[in-house]
PyMOL CGO cylinders between C-alpha atoms (Angstrom):
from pymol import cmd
from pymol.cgo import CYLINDER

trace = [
    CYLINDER, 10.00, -5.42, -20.81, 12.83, -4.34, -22.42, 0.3, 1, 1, 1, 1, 1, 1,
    CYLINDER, 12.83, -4.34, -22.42, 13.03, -1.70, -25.34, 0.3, 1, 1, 1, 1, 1, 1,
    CYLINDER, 13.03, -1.70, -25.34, 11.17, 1.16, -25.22, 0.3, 1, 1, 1, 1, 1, 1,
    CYLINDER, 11.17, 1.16, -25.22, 11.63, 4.10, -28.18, 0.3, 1, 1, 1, 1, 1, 1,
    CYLINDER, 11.63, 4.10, -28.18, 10.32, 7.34, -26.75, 0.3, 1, 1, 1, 1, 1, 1,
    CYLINDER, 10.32, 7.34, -26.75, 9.07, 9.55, -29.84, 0.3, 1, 1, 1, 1, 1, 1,
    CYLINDER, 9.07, 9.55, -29.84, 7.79, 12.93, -29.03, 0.3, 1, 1, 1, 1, 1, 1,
    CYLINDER, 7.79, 12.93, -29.03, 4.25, 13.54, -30.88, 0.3, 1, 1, 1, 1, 1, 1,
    CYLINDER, 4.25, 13.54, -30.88, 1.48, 16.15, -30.66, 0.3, 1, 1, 1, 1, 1, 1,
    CYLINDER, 1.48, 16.15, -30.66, -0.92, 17.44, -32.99, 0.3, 1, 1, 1, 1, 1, 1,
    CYLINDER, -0.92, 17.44, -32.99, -3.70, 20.37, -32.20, 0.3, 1, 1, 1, 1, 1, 1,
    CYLINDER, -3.70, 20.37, -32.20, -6.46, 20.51, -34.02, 0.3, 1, 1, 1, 1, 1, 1,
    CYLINDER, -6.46, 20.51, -34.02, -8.99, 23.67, -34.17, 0.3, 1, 1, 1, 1, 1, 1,
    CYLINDER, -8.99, 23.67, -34.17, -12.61, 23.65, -35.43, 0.3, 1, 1, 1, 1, 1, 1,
    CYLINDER, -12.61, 23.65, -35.43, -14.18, 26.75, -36.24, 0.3, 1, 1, 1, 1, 1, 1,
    CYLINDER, -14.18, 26.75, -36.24, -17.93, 26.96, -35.13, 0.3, 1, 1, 1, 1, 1, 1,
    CYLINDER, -17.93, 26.96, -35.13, -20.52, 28.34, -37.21, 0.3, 1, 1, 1, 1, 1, 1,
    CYLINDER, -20.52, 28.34, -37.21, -22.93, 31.10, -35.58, 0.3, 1, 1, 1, 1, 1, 1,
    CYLINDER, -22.93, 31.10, -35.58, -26.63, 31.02, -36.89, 0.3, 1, 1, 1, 1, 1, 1,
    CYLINDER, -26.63, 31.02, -36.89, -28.00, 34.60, -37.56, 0.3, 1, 1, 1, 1, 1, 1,
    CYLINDER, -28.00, 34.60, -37.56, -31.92, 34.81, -36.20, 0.3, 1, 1, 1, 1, 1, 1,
    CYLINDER, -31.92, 34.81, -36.20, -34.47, 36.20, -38.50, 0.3, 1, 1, 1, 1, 1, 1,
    CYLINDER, -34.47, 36.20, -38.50, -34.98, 39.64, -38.57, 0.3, 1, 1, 1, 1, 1, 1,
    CYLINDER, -34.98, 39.64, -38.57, -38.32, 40.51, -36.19, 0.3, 1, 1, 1, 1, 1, 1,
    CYLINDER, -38.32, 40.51, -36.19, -41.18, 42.37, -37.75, 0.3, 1, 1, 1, 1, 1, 1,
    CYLINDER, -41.18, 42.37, -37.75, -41.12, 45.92, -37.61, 0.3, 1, 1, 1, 1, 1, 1,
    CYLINDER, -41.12, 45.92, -37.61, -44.06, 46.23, -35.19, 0.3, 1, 1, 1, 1, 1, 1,
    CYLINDER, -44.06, 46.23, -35.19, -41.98, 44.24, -32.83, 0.3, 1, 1, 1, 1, 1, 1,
    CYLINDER, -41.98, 44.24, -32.83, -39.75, 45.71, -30.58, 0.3, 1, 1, 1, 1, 1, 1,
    CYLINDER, -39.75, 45.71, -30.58, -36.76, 43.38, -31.41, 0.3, 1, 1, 1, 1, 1, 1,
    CYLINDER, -36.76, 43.38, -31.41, -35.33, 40.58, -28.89, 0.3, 1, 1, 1, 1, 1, 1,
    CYLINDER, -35.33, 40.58, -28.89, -32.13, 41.25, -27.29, 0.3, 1, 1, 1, 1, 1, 1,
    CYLINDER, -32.13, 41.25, -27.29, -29.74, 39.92, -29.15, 0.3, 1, 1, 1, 1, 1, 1,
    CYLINDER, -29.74, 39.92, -29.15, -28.52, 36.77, -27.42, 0.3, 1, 1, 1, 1, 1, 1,
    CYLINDER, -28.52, 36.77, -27.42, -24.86, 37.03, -25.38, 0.3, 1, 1, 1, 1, 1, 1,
    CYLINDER, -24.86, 37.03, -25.38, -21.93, 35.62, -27.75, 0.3, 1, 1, 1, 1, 1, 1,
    CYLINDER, -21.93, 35.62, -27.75, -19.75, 32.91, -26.11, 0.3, 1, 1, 1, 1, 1, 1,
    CYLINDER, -19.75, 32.91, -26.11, -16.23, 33.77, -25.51, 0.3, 1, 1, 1, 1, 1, 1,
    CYLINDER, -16.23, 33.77, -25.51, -13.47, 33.63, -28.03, 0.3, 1, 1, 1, 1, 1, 1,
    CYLINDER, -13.47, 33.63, -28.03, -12.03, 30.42, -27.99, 0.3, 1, 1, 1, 1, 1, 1,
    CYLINDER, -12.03, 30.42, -27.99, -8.11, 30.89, -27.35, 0.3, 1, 1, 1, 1, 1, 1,
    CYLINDER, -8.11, 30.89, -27.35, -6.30, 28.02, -29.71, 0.3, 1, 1, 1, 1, 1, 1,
    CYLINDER, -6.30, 28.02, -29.71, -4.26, 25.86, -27.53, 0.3, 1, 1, 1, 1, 1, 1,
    CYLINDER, -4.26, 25.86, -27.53, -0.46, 26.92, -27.71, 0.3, 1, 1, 1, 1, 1, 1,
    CYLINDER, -0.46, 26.92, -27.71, 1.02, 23.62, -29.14, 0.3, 1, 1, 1, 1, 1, 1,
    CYLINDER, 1.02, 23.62, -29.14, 3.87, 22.37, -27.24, 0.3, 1, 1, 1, 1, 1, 1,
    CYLINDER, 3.87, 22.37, -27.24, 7.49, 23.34, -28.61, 0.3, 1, 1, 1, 1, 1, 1,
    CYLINDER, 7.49, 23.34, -28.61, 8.74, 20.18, -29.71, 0.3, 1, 1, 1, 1, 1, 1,
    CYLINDER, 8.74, 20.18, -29.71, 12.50, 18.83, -28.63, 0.3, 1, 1, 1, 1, 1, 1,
    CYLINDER, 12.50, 18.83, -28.63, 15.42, 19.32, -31.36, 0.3, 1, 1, 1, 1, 1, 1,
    CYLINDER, 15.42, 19.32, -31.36, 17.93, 17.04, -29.96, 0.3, 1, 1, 1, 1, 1, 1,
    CYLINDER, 17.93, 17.04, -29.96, 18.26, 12.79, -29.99, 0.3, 1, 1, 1, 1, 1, 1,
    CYLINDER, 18.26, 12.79, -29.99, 19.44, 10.66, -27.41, 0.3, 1, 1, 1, 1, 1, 1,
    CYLINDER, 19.44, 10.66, -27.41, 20.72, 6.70, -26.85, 0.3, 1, 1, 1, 1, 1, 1,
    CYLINDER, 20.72, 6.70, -26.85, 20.12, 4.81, -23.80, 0.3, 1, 1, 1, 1, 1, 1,
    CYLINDER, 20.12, 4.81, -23.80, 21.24, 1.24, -23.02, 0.3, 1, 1, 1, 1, 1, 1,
    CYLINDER, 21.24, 1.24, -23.02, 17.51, 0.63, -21.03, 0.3, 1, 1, 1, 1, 1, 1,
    CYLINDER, 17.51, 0.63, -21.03, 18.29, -2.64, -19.71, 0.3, 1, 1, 1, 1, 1, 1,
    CYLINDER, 18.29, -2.64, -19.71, 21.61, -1.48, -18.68, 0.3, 1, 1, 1, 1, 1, 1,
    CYLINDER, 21.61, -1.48, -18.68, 19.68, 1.34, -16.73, 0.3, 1, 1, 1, 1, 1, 1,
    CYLINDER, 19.68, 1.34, -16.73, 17.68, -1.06, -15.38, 0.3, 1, 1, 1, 1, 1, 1,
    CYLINDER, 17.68, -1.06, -15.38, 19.66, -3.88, -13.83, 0.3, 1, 1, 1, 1, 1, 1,
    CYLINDER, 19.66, -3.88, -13.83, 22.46, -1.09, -13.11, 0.3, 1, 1, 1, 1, 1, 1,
    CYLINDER, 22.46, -1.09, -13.11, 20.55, 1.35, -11.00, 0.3, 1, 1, 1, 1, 1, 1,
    CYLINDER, 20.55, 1.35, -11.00, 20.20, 0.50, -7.49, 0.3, 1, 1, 1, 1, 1, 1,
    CYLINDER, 20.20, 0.50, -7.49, 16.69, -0.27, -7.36, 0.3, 1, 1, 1, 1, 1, 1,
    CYLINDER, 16.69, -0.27, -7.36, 17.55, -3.06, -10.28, 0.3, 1, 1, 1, 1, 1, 1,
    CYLINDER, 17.55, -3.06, -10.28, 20.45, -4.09, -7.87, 0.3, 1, 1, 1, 1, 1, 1,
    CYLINDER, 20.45, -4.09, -7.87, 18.12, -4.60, -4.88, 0.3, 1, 1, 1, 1, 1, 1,
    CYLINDER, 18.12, -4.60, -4.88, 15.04, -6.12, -6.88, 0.3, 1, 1, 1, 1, 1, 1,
    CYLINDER, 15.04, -6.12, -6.88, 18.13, -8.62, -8.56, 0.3, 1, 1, 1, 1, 1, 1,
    CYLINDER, 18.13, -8.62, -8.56, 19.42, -9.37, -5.00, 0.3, 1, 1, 1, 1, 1, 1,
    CYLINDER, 19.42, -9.37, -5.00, 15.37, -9.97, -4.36, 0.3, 1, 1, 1, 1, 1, 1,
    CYLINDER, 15.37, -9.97, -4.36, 15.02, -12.19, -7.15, 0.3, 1, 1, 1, 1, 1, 1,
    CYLINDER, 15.02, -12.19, -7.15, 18.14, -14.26, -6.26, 0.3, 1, 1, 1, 1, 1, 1,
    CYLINDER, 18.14, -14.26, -6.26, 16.81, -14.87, -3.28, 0.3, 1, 1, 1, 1, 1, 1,
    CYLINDER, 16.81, -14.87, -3.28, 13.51, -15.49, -3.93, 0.3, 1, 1, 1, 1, 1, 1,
    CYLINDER, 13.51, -15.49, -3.93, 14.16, -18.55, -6.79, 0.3, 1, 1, 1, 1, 1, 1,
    CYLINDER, 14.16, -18.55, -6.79, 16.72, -19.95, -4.64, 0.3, 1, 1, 1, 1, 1, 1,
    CYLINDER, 16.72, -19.95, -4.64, 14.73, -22.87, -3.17, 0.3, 1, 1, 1, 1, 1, 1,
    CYLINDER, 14.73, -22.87, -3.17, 13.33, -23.63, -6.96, 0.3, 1, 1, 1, 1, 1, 1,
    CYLINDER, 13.33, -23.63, -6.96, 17.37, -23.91, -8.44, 0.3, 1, 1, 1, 1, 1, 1,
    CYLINDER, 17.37, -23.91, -8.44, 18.41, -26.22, -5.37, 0.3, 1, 1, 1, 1, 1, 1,
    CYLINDER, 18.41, -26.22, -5.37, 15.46, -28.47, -5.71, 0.3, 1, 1, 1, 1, 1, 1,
    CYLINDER, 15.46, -28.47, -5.71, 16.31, -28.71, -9.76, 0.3, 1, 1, 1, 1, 1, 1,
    CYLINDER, 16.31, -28.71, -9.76, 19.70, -29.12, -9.34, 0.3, 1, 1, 1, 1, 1, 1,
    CYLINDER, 19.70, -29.12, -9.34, 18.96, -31.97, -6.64, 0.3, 1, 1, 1, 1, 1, 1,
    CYLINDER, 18.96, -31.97, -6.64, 16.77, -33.76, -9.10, 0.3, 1, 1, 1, 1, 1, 1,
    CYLINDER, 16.77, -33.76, -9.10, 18.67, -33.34, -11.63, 0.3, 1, 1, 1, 1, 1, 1,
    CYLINDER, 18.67, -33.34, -11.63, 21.48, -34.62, -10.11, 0.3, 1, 1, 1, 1, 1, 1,
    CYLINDER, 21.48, -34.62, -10.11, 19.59, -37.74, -9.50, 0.3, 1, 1, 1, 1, 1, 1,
    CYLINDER, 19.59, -37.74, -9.50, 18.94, -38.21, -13.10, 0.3, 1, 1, 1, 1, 1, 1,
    CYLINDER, 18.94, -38.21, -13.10, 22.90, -38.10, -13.89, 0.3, 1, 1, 1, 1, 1, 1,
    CYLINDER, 22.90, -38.10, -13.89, 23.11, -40.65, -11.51, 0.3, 1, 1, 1, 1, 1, 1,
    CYLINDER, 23.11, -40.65, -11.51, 20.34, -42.77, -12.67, 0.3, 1, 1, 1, 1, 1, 1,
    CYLINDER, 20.34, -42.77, -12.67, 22.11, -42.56, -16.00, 0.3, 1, 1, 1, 1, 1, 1,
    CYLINDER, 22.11, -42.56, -16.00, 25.65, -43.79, -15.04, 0.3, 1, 1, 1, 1, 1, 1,
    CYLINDER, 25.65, -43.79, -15.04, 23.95, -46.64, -13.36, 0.3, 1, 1, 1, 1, 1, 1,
    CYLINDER, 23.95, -46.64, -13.36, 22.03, -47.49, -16.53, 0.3, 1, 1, 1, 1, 1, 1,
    CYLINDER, 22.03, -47.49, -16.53, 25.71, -47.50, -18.04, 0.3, 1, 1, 1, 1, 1, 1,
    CYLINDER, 25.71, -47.50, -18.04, 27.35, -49.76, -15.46, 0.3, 1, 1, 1, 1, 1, 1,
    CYLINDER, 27.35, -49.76, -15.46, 24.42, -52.36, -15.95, 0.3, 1, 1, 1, 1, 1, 1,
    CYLINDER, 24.42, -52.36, -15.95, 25.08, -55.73, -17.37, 0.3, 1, 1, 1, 1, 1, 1,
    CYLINDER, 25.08, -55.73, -17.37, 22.27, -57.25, -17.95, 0.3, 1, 1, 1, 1, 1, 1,
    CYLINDER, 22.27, -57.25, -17.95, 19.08, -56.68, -19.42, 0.3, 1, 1, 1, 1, 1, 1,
    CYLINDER, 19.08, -56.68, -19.42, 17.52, -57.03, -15.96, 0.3, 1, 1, 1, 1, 1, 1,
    CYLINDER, 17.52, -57.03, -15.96, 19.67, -55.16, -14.04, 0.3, 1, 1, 1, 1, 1, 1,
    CYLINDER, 19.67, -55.16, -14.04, 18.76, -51.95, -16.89, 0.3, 1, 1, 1, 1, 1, 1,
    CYLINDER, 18.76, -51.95, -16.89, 15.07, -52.68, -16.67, 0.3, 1, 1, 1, 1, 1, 1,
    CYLINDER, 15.07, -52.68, -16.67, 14.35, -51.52, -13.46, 0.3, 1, 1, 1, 1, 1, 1,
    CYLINDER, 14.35, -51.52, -13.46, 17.00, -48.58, -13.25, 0.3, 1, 1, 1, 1, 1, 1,
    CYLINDER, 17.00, -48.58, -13.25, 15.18, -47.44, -17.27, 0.3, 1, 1, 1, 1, 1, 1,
    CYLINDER, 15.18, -47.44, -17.27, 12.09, -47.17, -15.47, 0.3, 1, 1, 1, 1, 1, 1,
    CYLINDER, 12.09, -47.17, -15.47, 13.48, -45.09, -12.61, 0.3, 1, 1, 1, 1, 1, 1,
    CYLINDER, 13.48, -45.09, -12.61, 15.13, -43.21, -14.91, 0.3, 1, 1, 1, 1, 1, 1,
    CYLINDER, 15.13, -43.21, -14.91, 11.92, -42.17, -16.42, 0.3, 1, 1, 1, 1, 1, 1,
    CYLINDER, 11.92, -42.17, -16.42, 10.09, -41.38, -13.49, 0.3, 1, 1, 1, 1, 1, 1,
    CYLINDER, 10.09, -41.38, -13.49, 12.99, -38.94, -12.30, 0.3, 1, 1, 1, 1, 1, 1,
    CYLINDER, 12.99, -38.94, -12.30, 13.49, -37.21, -16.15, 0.3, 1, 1, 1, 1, 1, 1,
    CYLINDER, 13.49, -37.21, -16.15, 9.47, -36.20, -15.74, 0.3, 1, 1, 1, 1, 1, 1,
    CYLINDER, 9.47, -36.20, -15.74, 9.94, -35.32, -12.38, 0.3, 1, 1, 1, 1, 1, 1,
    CYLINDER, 9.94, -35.32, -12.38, 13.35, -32.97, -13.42, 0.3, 1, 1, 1, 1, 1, 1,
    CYLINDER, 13.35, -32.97, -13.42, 11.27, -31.87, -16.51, 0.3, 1, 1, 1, 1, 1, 1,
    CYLINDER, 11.27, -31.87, -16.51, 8.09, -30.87, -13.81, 0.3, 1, 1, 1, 1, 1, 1,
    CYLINDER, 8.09, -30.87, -13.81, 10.47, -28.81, -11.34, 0.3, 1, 1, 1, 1, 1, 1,
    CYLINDER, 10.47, -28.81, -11.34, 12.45, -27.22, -14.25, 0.3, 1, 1, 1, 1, 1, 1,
    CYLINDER, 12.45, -27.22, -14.25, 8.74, -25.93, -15.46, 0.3, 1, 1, 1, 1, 1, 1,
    CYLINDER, 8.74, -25.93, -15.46, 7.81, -24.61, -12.30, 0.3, 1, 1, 1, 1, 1, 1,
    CYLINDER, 7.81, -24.61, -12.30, 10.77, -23.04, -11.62, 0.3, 1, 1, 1, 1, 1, 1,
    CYLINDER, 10.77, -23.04, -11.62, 11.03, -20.79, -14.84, 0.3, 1, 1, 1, 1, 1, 1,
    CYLINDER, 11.03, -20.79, -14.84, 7.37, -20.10, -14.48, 0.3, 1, 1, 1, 1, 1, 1,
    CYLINDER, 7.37, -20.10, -14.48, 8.00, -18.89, -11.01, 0.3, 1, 1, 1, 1, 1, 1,
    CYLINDER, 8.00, -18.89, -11.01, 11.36, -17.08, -12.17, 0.3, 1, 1, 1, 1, 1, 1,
    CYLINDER, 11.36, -17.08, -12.17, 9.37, -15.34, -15.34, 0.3, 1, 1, 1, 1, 1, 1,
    CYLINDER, 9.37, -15.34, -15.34, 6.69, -14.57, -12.69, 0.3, 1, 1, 1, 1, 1, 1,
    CYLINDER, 6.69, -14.57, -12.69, 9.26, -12.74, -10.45, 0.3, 1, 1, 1, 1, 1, 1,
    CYLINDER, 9.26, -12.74, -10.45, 10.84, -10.91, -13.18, 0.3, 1, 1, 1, 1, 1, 1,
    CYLINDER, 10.84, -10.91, -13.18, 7.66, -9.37, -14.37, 0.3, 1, 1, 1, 1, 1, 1,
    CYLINDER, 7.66, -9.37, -14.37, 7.02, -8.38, -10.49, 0.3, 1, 1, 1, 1, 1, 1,
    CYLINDER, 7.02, -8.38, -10.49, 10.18, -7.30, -9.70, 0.3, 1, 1, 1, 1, 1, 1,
    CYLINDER, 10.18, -7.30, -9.70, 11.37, -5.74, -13.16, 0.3, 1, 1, 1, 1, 1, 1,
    CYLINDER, 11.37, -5.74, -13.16, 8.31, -3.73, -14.24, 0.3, 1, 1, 1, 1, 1, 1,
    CYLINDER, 8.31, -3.73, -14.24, 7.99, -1.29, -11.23, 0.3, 1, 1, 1, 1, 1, 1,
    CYLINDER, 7.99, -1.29, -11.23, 11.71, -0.46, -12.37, 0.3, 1, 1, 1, 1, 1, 1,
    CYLINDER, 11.71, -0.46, -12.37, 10.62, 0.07, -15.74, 0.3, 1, 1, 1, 1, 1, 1,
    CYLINDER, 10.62, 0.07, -15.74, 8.39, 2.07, -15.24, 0.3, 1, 1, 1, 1, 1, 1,
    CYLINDER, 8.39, 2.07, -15.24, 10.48, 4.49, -12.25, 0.3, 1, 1, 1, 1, 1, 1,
    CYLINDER, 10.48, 4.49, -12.25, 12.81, 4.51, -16.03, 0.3, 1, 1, 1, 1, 1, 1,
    CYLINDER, 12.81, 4.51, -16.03, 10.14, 5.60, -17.99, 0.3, 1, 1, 1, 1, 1, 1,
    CYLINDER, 10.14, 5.60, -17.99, 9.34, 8.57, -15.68, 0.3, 1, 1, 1, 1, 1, 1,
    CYLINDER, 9.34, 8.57, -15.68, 13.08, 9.45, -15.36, 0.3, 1, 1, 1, 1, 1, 1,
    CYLINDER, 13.08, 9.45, -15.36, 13.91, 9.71, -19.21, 0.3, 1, 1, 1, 1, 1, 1,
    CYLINDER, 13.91, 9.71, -19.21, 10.29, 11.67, -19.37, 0.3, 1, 1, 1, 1, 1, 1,
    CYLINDER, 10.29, 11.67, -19.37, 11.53, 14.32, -17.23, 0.3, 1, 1, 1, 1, 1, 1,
    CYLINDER, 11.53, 14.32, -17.23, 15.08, 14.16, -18.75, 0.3, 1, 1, 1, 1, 1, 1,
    CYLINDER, 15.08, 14.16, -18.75, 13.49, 14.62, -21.87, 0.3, 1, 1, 1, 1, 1, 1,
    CYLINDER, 13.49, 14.62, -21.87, 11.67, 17.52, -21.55, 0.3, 1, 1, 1, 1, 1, 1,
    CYLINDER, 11.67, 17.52, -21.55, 14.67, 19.48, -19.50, 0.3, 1, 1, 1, 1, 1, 1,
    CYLINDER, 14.67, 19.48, -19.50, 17.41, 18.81, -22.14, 0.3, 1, 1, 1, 1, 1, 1,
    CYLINDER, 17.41, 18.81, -22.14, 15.13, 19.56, -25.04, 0.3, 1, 1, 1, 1, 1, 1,
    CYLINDER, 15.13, 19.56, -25.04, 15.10, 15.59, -26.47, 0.3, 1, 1, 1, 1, 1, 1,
    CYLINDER, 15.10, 15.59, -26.47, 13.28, 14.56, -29.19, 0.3, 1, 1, 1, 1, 1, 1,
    CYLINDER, 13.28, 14.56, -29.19, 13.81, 10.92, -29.46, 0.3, 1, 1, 1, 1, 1, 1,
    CYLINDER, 13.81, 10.92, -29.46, 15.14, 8.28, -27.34, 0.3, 1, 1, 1, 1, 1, 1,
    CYLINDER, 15.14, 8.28, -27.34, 16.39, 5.69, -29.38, 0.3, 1, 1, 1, 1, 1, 1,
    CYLINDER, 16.39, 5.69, -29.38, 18.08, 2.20, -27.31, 0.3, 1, 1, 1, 1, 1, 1,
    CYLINDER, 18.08, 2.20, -27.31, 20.28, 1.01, -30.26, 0.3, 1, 1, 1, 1, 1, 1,
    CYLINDER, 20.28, 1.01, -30.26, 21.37, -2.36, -28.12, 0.3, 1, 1, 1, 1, 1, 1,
    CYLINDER, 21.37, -2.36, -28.12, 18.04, -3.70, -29.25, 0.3, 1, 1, 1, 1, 1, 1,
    CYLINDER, 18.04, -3.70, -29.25, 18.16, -6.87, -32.18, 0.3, 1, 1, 1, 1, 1, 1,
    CYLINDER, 18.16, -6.87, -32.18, 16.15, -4.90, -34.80, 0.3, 1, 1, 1, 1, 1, 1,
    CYLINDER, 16.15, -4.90, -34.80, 18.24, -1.11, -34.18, 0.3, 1, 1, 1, 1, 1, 1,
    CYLINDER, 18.24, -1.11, -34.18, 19.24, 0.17, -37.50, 0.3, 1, 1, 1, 1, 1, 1,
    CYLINDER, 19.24, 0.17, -37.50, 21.17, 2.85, -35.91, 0.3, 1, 1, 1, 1, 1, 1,
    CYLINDER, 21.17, 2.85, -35.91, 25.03, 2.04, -37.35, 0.3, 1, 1, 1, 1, 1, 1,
    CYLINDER, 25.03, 2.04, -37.35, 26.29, 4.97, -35.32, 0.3, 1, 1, 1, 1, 1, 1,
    CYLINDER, 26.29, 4.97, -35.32, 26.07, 6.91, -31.73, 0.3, 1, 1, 1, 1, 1, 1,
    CYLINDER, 26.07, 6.91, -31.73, 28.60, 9.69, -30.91, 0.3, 1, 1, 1, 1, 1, 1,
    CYLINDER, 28.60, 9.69, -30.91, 29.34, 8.97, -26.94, 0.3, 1, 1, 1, 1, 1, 1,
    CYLINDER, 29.34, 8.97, -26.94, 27.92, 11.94, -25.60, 0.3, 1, 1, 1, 1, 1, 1,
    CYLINDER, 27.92, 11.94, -25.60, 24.29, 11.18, -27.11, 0.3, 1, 1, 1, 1, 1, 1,
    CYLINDER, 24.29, 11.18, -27.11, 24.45, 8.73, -24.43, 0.3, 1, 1, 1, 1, 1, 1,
    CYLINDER, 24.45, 8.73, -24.43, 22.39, 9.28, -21.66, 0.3, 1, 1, 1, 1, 1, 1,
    CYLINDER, 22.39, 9.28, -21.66, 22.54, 5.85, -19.78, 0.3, 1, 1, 1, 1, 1, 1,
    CYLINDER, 22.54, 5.85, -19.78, 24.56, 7.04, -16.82, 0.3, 1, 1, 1, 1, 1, 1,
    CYLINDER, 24.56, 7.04, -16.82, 22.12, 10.36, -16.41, 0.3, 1, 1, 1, 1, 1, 1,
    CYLINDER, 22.12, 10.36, -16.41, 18.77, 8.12, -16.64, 0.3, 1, 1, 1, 1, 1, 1,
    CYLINDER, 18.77, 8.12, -16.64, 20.71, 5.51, -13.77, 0.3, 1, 1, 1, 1, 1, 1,
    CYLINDER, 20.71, 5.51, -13.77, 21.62, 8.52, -11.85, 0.3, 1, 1, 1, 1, 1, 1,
    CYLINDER, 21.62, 8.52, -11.85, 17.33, 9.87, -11.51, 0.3, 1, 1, 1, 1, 1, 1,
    CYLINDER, 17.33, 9.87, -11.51, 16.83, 6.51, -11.51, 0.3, 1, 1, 1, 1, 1, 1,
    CYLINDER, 16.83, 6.51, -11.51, 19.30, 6.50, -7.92, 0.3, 1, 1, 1, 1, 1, 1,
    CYLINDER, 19.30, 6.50, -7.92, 17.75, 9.27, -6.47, 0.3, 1, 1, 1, 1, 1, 1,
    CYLINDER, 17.75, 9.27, -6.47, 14.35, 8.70, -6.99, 0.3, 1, 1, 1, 1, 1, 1,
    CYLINDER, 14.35, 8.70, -6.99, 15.07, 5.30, -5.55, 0.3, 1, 1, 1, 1, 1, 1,
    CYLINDER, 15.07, 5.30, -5.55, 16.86, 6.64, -2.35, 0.3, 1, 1, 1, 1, 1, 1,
    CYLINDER, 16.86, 6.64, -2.35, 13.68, 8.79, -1.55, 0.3, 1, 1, 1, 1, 1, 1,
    CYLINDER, 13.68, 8.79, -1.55, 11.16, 6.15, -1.38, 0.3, 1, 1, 1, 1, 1, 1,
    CYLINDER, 11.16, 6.15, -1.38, 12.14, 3.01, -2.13, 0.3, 1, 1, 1, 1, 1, 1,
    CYLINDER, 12.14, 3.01, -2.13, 8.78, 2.07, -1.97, 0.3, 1, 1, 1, 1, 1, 1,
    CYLINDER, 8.78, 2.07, -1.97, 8.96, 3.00, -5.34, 0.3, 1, 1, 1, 1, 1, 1,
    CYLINDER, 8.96, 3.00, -5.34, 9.43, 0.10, -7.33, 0.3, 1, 1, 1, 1, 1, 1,
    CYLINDER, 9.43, 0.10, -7.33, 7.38, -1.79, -4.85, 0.3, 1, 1, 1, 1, 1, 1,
    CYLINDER, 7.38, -1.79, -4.85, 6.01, -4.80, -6.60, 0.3, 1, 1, 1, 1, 1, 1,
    CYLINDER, 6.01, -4.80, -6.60, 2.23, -5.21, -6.93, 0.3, 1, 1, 1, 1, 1, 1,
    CYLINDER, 2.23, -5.21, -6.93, 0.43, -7.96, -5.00, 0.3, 1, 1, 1, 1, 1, 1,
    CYLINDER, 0.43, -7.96, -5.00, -0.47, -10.80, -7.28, 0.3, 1, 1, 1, 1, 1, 1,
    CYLINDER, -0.47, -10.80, -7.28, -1.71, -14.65, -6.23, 0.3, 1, 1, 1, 1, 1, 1,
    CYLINDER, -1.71, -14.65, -6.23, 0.76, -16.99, -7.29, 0.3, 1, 1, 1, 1, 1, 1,
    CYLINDER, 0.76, -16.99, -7.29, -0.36, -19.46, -9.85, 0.3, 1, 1, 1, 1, 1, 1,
    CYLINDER, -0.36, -19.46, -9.85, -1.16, -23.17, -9.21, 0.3, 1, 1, 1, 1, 1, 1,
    CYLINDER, -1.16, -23.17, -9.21, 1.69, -25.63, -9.84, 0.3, 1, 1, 1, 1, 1, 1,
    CYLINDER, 1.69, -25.63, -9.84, 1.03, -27.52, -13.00, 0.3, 1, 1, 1, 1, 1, 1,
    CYLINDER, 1.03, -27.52, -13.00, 0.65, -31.49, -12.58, 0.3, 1, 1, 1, 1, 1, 1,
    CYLINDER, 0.65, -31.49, -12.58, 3.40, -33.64, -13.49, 0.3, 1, 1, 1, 1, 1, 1,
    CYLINDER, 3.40, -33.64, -13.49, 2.86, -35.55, -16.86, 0.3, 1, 1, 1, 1, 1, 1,
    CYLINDER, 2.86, -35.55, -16.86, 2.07, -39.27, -15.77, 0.3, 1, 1, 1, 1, 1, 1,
]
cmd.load_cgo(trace, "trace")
């Protein structure tokens, strides 16, 4: 979700219509009224296009505004009962493995090994479910706010007369150089705040059935 390069395009294009001429009527005729010409087509005025180019940290915008504060609060909240279950099993398996140490004999280590295995799929299974559940609730929580962003820098845009958003924090930026106040972070987290305040309702996350826990590996 993160990244987004807002580039300014529009093109218009015009097409000029042809208008067949009807054959002349005989001259014994009394000629046809000559058929009612369609309005002039008015070309489209194109859209004067921005001059200026901004930077914006978007994740920063994100995560920093409050509705990314309350959907992170959310989230916390939400994938607590998945980290205390790993970190139980998981503490099992540390234990498992100290006893395997202390062992003596082969056939005190047999039985422990075998435990031992059981618990390292069983931490392996909850650690699974847990960052499917924890990529699930980032992509519910996360995209609403995205998309509040997107609407923010739109309108941002088009009052400050911006070209090109450019978020030079991302891994393939080529930009080597910002000047600070191209920076427009703290303007789009602003919107972003009152937007929020209004209707929080906002960045509601849509419904979506959970997904059925995969099976353990036997």
């Amino acid at each position: 979700m993160r990244r987004f390069l807002w580039v300014g395009l529009m093109s218009i294009m015009i097409s000029a219509v042809a208008h067949a001429q009807a054959p002349a009527a005989p001259a014994t005729q009394t000629p046809p009224a000559p058929a009612a010409r369609p309005p002039a087509t008015i070309p489209a005025v194109p859209a004067v296009p921005g001059t200026k180019i901004a930077v914006i940290d978007f994740e920063m915008a994100i995560l920093e505004s409050d509705a990314g504060k309350a959907a992170t609060a959310k989230y916390n909240t939400s994938i607590e009962p998945e980290k205390t279950k790993f970190e139980k099993v998981a503490k099992e398996v540390e234990e498992l493995q100290k006893k395997l140490q202390d062992a003596k004999t082969d056939a005190e280590k047999g039985p422990i090994r075998t435990e031992l295995d059981a618990k390292t799929r069983e931490a392996q299974f909850v650690q699974e479910n847990a960052q499917g559940k924890s990529d699930d609730l980032k992509q519910q929580l996360l995209a609403p706010i995205a998309g509040l962003a997107n609407r923010v820098i739109d309108r941002y845009a088009k009052a400050n007369n911006l070209a090109i958003v450019f978020d030079p924090t991302t891994q393939q930026s080529n930009i080597v150089f910002a000047n600070k106040g191209s920076d427009i972070t703290s303007e789009i987290i602003r919107g972003m705040n009152e937007e929020f305040a209004k209707d929080p309702n906002l960045t509601a996350p849509a419904a979506s059935t959970p997904a059925a826990p995969a099976k353990p590996a036997q």
